[in-house]
C-alpha positions as CSV (number, residue, x, y, z in Angstrom):
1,X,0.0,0.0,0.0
2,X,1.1,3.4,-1.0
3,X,1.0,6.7,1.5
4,X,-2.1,8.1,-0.6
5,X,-3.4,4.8,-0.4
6,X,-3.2,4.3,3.7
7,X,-4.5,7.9,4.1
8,X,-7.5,7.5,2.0
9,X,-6.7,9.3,-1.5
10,X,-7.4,7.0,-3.6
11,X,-8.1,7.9,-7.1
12,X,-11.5,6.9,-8.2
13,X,-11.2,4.8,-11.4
14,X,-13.0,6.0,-14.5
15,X,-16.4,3.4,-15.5
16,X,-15.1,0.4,-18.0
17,X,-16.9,-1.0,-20.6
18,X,-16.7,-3.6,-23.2
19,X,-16.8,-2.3,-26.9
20,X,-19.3,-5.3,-28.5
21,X,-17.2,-4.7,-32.1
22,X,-13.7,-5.7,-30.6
23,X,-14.1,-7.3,-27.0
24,X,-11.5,-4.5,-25.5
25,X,-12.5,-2.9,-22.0
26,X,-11.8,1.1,-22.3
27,X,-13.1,3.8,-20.0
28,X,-16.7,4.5,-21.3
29,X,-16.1,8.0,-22.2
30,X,-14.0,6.9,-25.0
31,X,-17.1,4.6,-26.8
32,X,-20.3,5.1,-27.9
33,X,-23.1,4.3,-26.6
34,X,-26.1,2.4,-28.5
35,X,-29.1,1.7,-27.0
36,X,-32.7,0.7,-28.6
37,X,-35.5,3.4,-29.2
38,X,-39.0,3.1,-28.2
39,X,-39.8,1.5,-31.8
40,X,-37.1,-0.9,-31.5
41,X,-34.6,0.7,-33.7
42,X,-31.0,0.9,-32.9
43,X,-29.9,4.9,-31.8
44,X,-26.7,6.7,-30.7
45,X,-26.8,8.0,-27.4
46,X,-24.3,11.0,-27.6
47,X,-25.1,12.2,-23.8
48,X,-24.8,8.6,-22.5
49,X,-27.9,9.0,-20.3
50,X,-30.7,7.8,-22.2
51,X,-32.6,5.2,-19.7
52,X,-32.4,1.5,-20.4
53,X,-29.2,-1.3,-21.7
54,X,-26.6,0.1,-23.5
55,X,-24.2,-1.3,-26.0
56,X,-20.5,0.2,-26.7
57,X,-18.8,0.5,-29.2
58,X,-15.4,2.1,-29.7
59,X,-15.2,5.3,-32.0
60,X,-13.4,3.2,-34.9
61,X,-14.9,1.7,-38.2
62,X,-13.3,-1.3,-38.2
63,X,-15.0,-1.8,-34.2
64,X,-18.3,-1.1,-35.7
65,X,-18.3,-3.3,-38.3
66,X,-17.2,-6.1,-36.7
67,X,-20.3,-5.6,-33.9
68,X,-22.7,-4.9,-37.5
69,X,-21.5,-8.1,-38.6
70,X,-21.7,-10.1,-35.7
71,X,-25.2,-9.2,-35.0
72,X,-23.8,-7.6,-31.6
73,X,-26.6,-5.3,-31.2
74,X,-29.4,-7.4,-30.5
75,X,-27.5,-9.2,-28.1
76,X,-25.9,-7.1,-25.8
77,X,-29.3,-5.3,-25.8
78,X,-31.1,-8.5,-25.4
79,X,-33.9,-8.6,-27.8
80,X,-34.4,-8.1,-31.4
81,X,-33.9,-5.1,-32.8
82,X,-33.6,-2.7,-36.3
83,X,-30.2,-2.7,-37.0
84,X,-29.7,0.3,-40.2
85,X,-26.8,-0.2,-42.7
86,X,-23.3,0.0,-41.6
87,X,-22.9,3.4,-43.6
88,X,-25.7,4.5,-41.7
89,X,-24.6,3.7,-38.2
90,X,-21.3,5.2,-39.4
91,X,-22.9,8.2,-39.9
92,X,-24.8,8.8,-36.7
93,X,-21.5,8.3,-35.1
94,X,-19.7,10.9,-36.6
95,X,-22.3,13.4,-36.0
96,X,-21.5,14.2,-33.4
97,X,-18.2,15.2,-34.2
98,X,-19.7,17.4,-37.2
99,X,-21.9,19.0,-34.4
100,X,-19.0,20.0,-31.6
């Protein structure tokens, strides 16, 4: 045990999640959330706050591709949903970028 550790400053670890494309475990603040709409579509949760399961995915094509292909929406959100077109999905993702 360190000196910080024995007098209580430990530093608080950032959230980890697993990205559903690649199987890595980053912080979430470096993925993107996914979660499924009230009509069962897939959507991008930018804010990371919308209520309900999430799926990550980490902000690289290849990662989302490989969770597209895999059909790794449906189930790390257990139950079926609407999946659009990789070039699509690829899109909602970079909006935000376009937006900041």
């Amino acid at each position: 045990m360190t000196t910080n550790e024995m007098n209580g400053n430990r530093r608080k670890q950032p959230p980890l999640r697993s990205c559903v494309g690649c199987r890595r475990v980053l912080p979430k603040s470096s993925l993107v959330r996914f979660v499924r709409s009230p009509d069962n579509a897939v959507a991008v949760d930018h804010s990371q706050t919308a209520p309900g399961r999430g799926a990550y995915v980490c902000q690289q094509e290849g990662c989302l591709k490989l969770a597209h292909q895999r059909r790794a929406f449906s189930r790390a959100l257990k139950g079926a949903v609407e999946v659009p077109d990789f070039d699509h999905l690829w899109a909602l993702v970079n909006h935000r970028d376009d937006a900041s």
